[in-house]
C-alpha positions in Angstrom: 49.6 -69.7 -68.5 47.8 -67.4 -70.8 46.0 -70.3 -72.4 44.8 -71.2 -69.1 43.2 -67.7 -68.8 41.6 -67.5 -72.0 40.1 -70.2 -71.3 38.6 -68.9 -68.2 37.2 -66.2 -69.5 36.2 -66.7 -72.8 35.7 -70.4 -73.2 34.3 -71.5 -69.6 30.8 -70.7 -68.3 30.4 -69.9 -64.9 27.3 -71.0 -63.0 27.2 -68.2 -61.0 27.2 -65.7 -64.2 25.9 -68.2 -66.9 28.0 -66.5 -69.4 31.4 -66.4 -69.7 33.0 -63.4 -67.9 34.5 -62.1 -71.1 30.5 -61.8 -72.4 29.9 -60.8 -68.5 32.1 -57.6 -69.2 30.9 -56.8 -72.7 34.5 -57.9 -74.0 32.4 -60.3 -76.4 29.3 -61.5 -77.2 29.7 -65.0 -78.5 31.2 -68.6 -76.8 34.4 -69.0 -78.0 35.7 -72.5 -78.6 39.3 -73.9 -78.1 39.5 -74.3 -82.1 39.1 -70.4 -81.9 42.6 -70.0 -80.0 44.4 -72.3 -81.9 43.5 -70.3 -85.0 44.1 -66.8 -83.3 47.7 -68.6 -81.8 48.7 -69.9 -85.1 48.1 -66.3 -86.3 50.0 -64.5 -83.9 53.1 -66.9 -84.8 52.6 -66.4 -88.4 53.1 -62.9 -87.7 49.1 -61.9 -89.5 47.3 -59.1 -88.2 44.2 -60.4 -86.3 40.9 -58.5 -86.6 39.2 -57.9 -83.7 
């Protein structure tokens, strides 16, 4: 279910907030998209290091 929480809190505005809790935190500072975990999946099973 990690995909599912990921989603939550990067992709997913939240009324309440109006950002995303990742942004809410300071985690990050832009909307991620669902193209942006594919490409950090696909990645992580190509065994590449992923820059933060």
């Amino acid at each position: 279910m990690a995909p599912g929480y990921f989603a939550c809190n990067f992709i997913k505005i939240h009324r309440t907030l109006r950002v995303t809790p990742a942004m809410a935190a300071g985690v990050t500072r832009r909307l991620w998209e669902v193209v942006d975990l594919v490409a950090l999946w696909e990645a992580y099973e190509r065994g590449e290091k992923i820059a933060a």
